[in-house]
C-alpha positions as a Markdown table, in Angstrom:
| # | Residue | x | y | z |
|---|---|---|---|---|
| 1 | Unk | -30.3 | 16.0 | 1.5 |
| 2 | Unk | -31.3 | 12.7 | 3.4 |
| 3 | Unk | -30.2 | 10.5 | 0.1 |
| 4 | Unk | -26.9 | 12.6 | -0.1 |
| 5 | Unk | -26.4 | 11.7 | 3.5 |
| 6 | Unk | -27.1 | 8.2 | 2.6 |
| 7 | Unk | -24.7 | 7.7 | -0.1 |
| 8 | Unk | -21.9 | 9.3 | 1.7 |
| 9 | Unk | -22.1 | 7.1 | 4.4 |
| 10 | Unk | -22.1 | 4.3 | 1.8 |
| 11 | Unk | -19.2 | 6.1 | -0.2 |
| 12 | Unk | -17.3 | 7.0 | 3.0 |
| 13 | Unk | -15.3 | 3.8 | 3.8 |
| 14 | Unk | -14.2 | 3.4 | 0.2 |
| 15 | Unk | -12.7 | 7.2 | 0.1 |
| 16 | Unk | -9.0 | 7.5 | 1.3 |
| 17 | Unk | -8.4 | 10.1 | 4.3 |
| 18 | Unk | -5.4 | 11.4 | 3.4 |
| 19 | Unk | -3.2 | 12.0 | 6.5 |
| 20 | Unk | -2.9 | 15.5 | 7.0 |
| 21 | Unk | 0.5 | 16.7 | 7.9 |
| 22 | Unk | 2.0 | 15.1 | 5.2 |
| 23 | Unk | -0.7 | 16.3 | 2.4 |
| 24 | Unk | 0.0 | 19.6 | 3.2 |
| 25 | Unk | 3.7 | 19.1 | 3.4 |
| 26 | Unk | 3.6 | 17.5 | -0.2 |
| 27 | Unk | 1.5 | 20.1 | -1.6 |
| 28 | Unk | 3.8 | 22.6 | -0.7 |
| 29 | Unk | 6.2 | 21.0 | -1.9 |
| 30 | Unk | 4.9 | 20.4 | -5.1 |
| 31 | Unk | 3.9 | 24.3 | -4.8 |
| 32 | Unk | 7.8 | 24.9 | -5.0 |
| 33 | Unk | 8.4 | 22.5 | -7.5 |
| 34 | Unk | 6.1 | 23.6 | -10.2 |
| 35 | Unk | 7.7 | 27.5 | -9.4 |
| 36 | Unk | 10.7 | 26.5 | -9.9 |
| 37 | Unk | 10.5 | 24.5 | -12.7 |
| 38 | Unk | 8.9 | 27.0 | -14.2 |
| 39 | Unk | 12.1 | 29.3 | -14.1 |
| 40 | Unk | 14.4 | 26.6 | -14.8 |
| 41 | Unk | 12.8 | 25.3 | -18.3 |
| 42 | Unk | 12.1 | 28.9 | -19.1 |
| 43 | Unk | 14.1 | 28.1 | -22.6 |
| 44 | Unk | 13.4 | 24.5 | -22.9 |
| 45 | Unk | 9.8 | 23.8 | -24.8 |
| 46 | Unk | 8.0 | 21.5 | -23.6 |
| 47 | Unk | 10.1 | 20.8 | -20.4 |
| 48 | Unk | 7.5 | 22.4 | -18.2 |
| 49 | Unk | 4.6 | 20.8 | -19.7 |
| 50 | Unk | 6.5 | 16.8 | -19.1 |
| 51 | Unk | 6.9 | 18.0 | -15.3 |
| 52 | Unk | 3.1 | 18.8 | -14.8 |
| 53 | Unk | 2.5 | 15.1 | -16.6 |
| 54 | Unk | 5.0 | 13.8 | -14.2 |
| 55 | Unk | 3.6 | 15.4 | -11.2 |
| 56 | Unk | 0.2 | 14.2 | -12.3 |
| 57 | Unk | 1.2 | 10.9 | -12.6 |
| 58 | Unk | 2.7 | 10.6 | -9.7 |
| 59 | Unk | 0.0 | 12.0 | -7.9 |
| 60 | Unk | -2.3 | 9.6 | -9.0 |
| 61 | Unk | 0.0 | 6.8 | -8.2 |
| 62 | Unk | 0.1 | 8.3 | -4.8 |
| 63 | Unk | -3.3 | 8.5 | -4.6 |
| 64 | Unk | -3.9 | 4.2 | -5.8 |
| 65 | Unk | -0.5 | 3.2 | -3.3 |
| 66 | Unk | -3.1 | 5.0 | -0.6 |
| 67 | Unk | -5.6 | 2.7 | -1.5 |
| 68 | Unk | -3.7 | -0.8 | -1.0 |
| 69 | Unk | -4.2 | -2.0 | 2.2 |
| 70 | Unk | -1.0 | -3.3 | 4.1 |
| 71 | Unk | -2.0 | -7.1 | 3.5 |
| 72 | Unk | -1.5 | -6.3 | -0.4 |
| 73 | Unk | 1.8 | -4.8 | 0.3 |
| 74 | Unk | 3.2 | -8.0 | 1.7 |
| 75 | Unk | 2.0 | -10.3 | -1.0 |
| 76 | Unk | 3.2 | -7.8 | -3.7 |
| 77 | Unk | 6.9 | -8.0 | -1.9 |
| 78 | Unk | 8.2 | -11.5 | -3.5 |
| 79 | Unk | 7.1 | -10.5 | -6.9 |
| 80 | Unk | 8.0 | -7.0 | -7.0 |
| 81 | Unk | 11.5 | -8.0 | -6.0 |
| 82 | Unk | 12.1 | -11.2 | -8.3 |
| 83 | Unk | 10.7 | -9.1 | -11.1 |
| 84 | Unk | 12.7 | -6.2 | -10.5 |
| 85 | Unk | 15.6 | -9.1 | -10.3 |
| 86 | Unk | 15.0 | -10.5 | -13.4 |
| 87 | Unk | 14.6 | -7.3 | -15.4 |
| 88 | Unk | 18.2 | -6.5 | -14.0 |
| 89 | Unk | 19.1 | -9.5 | -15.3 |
| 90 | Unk | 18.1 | -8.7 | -19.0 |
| 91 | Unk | 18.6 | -5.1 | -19.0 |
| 92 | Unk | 22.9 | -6.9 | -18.5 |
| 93 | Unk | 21.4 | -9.1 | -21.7 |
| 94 | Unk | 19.5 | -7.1 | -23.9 |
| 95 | Unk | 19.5 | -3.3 | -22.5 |
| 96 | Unk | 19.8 | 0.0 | -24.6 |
| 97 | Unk | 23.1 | 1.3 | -24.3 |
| 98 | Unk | 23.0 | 5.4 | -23.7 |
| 99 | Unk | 25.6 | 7.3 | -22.6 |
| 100 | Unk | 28.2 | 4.5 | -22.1 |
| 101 | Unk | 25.8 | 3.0 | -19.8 |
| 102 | Unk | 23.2 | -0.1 | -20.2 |
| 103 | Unk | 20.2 | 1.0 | -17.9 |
| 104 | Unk | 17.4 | 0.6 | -20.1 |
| 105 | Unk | 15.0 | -2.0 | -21.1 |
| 106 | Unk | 13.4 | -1.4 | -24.8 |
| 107 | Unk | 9.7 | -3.2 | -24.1 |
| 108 | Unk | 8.7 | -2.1 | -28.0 |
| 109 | Unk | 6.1 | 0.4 | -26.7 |
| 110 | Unk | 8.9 | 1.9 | -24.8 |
| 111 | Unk | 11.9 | 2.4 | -22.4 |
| 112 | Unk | 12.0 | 1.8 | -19.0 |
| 113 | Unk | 14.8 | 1.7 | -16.6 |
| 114 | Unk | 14.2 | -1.5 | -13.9 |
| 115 | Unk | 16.4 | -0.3 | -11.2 |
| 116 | Unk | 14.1 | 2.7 | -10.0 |
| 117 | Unk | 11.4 | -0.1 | -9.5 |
| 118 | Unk | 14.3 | -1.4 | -6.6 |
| 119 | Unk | 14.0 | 1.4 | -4.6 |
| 120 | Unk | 10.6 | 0.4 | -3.6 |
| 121 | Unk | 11.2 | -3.4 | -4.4 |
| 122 | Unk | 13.9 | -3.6 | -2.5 |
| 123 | Unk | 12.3 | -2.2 | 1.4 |
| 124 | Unk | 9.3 | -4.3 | 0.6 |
| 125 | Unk | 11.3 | -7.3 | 0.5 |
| 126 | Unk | 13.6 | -7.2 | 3.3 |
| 127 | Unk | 10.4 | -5.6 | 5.4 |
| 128 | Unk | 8.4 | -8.7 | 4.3 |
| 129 | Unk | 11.6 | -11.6 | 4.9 |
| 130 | Unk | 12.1 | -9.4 | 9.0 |
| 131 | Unk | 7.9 | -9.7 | 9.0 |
| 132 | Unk | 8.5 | -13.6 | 8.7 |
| 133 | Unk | 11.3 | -13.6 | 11.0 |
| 134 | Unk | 9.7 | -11.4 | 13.8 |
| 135 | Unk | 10.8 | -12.9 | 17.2 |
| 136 | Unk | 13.4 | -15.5 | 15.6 |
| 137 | Unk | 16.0 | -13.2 | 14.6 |
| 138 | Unk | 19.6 | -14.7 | 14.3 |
| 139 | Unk | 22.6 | -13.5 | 13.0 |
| 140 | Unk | 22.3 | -15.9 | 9.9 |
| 141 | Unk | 18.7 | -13.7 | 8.8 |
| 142 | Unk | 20.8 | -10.6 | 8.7 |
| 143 | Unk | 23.4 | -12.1 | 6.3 |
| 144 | Unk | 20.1 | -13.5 | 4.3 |
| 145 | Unk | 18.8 | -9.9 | 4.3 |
| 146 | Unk | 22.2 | -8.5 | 3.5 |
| 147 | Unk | 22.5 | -11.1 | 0.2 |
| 148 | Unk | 19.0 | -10.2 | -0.9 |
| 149 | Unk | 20.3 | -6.6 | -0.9 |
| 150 | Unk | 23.7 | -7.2 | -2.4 |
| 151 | Unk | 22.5 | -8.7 | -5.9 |
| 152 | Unk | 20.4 | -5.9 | -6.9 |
| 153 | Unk | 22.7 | -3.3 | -5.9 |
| 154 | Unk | 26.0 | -5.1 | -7.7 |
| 155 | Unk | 23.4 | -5.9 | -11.0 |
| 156 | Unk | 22.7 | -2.1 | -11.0 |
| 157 | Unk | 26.3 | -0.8 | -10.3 |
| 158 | Unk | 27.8 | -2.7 | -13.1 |
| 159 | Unk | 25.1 | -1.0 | -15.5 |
| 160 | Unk | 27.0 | 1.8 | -14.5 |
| 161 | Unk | 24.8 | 3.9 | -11.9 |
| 162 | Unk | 25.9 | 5.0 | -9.0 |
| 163 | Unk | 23.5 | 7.1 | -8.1 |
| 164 | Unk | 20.7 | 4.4 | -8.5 |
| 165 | Unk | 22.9 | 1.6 | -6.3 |
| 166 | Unk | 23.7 | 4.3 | -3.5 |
| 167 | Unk | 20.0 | 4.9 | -3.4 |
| 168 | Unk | 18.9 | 1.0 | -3.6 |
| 169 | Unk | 21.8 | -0.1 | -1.2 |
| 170 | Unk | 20.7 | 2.7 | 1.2 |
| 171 | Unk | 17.0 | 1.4 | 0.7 |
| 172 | Unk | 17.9 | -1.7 | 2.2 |
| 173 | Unk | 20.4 | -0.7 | 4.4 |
| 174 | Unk | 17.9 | 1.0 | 6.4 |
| 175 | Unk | 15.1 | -1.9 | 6.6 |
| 176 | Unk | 18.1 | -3.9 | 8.3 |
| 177 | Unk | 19.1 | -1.1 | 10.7 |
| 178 | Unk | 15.6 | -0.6 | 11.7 |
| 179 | Unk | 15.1 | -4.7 | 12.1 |
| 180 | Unk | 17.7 | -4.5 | 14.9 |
| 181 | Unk | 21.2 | -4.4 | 13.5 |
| 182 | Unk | 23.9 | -4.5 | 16.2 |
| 183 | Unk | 25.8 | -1.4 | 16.9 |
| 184 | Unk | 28.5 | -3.5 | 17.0 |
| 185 | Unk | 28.3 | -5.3 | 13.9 |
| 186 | Unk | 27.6 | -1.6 | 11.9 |
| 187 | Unk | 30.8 | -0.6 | 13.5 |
| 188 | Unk | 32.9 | -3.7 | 12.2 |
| 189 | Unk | 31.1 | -2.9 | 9.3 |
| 190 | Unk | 32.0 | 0.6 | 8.7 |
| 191 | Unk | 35.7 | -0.2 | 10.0 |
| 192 | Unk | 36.0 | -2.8 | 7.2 |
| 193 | Unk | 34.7 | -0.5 | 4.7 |
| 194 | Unk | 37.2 | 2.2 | 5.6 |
| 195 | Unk | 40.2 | -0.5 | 5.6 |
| 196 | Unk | 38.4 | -1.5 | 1.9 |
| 197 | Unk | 38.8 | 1.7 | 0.3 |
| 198 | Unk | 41.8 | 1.5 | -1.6 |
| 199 | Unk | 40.8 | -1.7 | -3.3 |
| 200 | Unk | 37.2 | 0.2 | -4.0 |
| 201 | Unk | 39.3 | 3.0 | -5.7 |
| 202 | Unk | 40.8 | 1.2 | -7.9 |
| 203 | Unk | 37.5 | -0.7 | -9.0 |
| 204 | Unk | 36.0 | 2.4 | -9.8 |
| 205 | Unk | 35.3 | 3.2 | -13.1 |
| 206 | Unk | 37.4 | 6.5 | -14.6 |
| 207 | Unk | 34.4 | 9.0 | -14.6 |
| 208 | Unk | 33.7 | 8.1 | -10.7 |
| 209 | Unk | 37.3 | 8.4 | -9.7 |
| 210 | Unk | 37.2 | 12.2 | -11.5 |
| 211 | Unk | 33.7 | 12.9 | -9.7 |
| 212 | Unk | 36.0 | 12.3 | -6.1 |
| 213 | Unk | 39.0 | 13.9 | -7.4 |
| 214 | Unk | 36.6 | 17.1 | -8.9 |
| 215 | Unk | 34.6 | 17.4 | -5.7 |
| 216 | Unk | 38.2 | 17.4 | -3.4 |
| 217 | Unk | 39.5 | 20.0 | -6.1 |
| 218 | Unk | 37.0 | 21.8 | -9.0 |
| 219 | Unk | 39.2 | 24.3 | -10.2 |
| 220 | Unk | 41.7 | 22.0 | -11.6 |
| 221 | Unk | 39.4 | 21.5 | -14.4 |
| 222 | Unk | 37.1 | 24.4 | -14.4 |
| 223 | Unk | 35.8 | 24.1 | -17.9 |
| 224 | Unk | 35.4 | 20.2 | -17.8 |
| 225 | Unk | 34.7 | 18.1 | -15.3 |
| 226 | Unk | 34.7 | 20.9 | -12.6 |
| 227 | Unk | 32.4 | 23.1 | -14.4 |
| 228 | Unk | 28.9 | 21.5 | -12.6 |
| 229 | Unk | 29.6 | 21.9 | -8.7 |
| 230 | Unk | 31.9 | 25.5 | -9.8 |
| 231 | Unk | 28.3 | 26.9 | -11.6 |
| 232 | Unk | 26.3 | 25.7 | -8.9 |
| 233 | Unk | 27.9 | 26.6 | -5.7 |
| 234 | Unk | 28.4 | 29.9 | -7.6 |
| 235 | Unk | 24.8 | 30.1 | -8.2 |
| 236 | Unk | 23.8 | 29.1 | -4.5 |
| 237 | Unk | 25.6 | 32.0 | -3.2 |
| 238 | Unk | 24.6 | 34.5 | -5.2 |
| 239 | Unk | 21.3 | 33.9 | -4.2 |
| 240 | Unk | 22.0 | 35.9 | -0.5 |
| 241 | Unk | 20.0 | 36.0 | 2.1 |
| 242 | Unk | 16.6 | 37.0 | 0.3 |
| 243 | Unk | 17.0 | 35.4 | -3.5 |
| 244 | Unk | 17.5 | 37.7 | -6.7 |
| 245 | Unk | 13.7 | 36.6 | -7.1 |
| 246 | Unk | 11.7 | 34.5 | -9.2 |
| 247 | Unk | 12.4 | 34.4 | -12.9 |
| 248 | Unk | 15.3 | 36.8 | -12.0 |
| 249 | Unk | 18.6 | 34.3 | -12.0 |
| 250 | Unk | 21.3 | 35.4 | -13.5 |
| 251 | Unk | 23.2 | 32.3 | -13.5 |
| 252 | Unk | 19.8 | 29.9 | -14.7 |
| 253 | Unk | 18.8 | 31.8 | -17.0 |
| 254 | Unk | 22.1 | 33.0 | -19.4 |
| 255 | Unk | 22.6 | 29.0 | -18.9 |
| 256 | Unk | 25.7 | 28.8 | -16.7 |
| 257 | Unk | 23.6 | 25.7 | -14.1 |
| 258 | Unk | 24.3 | 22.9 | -16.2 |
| 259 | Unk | 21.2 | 19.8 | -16.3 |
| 260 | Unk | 19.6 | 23.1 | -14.5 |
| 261 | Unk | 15.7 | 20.9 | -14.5 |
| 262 | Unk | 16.8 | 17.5 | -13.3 |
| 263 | Unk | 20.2 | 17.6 | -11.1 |
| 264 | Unk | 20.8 | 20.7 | -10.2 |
| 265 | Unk | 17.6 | 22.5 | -9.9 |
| 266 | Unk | 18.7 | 23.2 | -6.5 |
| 267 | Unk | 20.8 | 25.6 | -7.5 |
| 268 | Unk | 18.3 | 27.2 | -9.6 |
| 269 | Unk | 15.9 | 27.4 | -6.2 |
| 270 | Unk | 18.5 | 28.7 | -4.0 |
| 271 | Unk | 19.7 | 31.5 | -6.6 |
| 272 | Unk | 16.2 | 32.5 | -6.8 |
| 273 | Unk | 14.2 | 32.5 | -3.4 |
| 274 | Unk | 18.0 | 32.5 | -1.8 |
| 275 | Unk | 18.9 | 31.5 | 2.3 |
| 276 | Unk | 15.4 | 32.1 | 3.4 |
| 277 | Unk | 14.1 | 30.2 | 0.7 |
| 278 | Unk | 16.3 | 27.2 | 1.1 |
| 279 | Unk | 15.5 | 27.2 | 5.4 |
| 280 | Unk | 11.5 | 26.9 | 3.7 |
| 281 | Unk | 12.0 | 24.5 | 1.7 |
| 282 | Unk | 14.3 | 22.2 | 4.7 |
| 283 | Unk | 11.6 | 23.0 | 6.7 |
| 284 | Unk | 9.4 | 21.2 | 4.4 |
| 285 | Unk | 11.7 | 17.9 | 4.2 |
| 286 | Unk | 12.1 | 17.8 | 7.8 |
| 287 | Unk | 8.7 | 18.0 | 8.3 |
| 288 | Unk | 8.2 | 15.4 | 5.4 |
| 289 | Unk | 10.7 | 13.2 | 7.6 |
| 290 | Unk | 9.5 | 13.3 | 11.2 |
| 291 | Unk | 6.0 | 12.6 | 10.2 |
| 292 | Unk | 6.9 | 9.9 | 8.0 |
| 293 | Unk | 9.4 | 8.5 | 11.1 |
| 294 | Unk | 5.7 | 9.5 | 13.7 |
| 295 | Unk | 3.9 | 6.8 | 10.7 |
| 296 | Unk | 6.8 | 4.1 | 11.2 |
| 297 | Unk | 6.1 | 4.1 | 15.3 |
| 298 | Unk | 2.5 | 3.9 | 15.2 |
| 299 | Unk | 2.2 | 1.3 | 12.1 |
| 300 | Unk | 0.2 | -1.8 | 13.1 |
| 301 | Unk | 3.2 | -4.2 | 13.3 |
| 302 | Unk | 6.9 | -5.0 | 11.9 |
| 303 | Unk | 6.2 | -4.7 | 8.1 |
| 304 | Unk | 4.6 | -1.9 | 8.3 |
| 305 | Unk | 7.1 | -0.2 | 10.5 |
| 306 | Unk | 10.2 | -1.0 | 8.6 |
| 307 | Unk | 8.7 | -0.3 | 5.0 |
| 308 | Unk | 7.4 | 3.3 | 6.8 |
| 309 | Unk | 11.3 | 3.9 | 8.3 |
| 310 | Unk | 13.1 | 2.7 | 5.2 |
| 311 | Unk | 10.5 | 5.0 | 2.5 |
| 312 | Unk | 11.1 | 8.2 | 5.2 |
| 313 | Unk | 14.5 | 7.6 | 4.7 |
| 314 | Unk | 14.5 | 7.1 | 1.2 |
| 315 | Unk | 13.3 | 10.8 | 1.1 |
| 316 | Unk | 15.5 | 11.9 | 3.6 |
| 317 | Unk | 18.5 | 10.2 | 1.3 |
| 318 | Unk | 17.2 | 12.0 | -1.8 |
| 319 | Unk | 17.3 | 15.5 | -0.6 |
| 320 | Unk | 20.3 | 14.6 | 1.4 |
| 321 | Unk | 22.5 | 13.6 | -1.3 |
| 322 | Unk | 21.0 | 16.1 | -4.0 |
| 323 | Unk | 21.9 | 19.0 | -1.7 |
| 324 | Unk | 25.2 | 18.0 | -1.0 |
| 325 | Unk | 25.9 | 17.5 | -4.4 |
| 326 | Unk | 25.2 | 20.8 | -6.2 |
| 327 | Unk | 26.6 | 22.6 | -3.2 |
| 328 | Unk | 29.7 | 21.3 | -3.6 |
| 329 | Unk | 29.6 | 18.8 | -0.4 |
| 330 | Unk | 29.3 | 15.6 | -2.2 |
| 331 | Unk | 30.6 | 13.9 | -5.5 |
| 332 | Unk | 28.2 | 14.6 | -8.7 |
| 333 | Unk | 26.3 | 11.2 | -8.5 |
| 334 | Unk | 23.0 | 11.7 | -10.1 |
| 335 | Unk | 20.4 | 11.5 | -7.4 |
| 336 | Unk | 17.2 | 14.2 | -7.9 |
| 337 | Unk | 15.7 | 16.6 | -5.7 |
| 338 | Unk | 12.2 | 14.7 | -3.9 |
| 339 | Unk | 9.1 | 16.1 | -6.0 |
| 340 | Unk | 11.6 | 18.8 | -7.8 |
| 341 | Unk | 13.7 | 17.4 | -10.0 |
| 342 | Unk | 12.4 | 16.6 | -13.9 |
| 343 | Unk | 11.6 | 12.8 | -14.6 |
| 344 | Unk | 9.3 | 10.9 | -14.6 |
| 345 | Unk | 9.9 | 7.3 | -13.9 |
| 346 | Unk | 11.8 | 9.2 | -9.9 |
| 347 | Unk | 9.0 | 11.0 | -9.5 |
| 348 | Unk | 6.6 | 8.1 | -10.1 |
| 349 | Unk | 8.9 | 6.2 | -7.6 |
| 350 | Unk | 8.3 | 8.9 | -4.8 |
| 351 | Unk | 4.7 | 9.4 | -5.5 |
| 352 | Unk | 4.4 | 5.4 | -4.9 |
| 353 | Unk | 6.6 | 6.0 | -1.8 |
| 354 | Unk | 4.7 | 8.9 | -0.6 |
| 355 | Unk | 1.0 | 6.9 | -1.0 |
| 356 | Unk | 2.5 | 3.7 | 0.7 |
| 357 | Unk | 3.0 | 6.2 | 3.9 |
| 358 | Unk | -0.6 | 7.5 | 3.4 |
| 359 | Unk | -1.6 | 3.8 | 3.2 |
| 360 | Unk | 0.3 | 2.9 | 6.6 |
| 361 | Unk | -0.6 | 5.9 | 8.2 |
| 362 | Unk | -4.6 | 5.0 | 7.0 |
| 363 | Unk | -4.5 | 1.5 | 8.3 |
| 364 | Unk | -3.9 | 1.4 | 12.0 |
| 365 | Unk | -5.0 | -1.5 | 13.1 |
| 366 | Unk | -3.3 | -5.1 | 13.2 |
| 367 | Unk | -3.4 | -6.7 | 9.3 |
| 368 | Unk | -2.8 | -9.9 | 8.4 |
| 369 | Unk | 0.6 | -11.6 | 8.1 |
């Protein structure tokens, strides 16, 4: 007993303490997901068995990112982000064109798609530049910050992906806020953007121009480009109050949820577990949220704070947007439901996310600049 006593003490500083709240939060999450996916790739082999690997993987990248201490973060920031530039740079070169779009990089062993490593590239750099900054902010670092954030976003927008540039812009967007953005200046901001609009319409591509116009009115092509927010929202509410009950939706299961595993598993949940089930599993974001926002007040000092606020609200933009869009609130844009969804290289992203929290949450005291 006295030499197991012994080596746990030597052990014990080496062995992450995972913070609590949001363990339990993610394994219930996680919980859900693996239910639900279950239902949802009921007919698709081998779907099932890819989102296990998935979770796995990003479970164990959860577990490493809770193992780097803060000080690694920050020197990881400038070559994350001019790496992730670069591979932007020759997926527009030399990407794999799928699906009318060019998002892919073929690295001979395999694909991977550059712009999901942004989403975690991108808070890490702008946290690290407002870490440098700390107590000399001027107006000039905020336009700095804003052109770091700009090239990404337009280098991933032009691949075409929406859904990936909304996510990356937002990313960054909120590592400014947090850094001390005026009011003022986010009001111009947003009154420019409104007065932009009709000169952003018209450089939208077709199919994002339909996704407005379907969302404003589905039925005018119910069979087309309607068909995904008409079988979800249709799904959603024929859930009830109480669900029709796991493995027991109609609309999942005789195949009228379209990409009913990645997008629009929401709709698959809700038809299933139904009102009750979807007030769980908002519990379980919200709760996800505040104690990620409770991690960004107590971190150790500005980098850490900012990359806390802008991965908490990463989550919160995910499930956000993801609910909107299959219930009908939002244009169709591609974003997946945190730890739910199918895919791997998102939930990899999270999982990183997710252990960069534990890591902040682990390491209160002041680390090195």
């Amino acid at each position: 007993m006295n030499a197991l006593l012994k080596l746990w003490e030597r052990v014990r500083p080496h062995v992450v303490v995972f913070d609590p709240v949001l363990s339990v939060t993610l394994a219930l999450l996680v919980g859900a997901s693996v239910l639900t996916m279950y239902s949802a790739a009921y007919d698709f082999p081998g779907r099932f068995d890819g989102h296990i690997r998935n979770l796995l993987v990003a479970l164990a990248t959860l577990w490493i990112a809770a193992n780097v201490p803060p000080a690694w973060m920050m020197r990881s920031a400038v070559p994350l982000y001019v790496a992730g530039v670069l591979l932007l740079v020759a997926v527009a070169l030399f990407g794999d064109v799928s699906k009318g779009a060019r998002r892919w990089l073929n690295l001979g062993f395999g694909r991977v798609q550059p712009s999901e490593l942004l989403k975690i590239a991108m808070p890490l750099m702008l946290a690290w530049y407002f870490q440098r900054r700390e107590g000399w902010l001027r107006w000039y670092d905020f336009a700095i910050a804003a052109l770091l954030l700009v090239v990404p976003v337009v280098l991933i927008a032009r691949q075409p992906d929406l859904g990936t540039a909304v996510l990356v812009l937002a990313a960054g967007a909120y590592v400014i806020f947090l850094a001390g953005l005026s009011w003022k200046v986010i009001a111009a901001l947003a009154a420019v953007a409104a007065a932009a609009a009709p000169l952003m319409w018209t450089a939208m591509h077709d199919y994002q121009r339909q996704r407005v116009l379907t969302l404003i009115d589905p039925s005018s092509d119910p069979l087309g480009k309607g068909f995904h927010i008409i079988q979800s929202t249709i799904a959603v509410g024929s859930g009830g109050p109480w669900g029709k009950g796991w493995l027991q939706g109609t609309q999942t299961h005789l195949e009228f949820i379209p990409e009913r595993t990645t997008d629009f598993i929401f709709a698959v949940y809700s038809e299933e577990f139904g009102l009750v089930g979807n007030a769980v599993l908002l519990m379980l974001y919200l709760v996800l949220i505040s104690r990620g926002l409770v991690i960004a007040a107590q971190a150790a000092n500005e980098f850490t704070r900012l990359l806390a606020g802008a991965i908490t609200l990463i989550f919160f933009t995910y499930a956000f947007v993801n609910m909107g869009m299959v219930s009908g609130l939002l244009p169709v844009v591609g974003v997946p439901l945190p730890l739910m969804s199918y895919g791997g290289t998102a939930m990899v992203t999270l999982g990183l996310g997710a252990g960069l929290l534990m890591s902040i949450s682990r390491h209160r005291k002041l680390v090195q600049s």
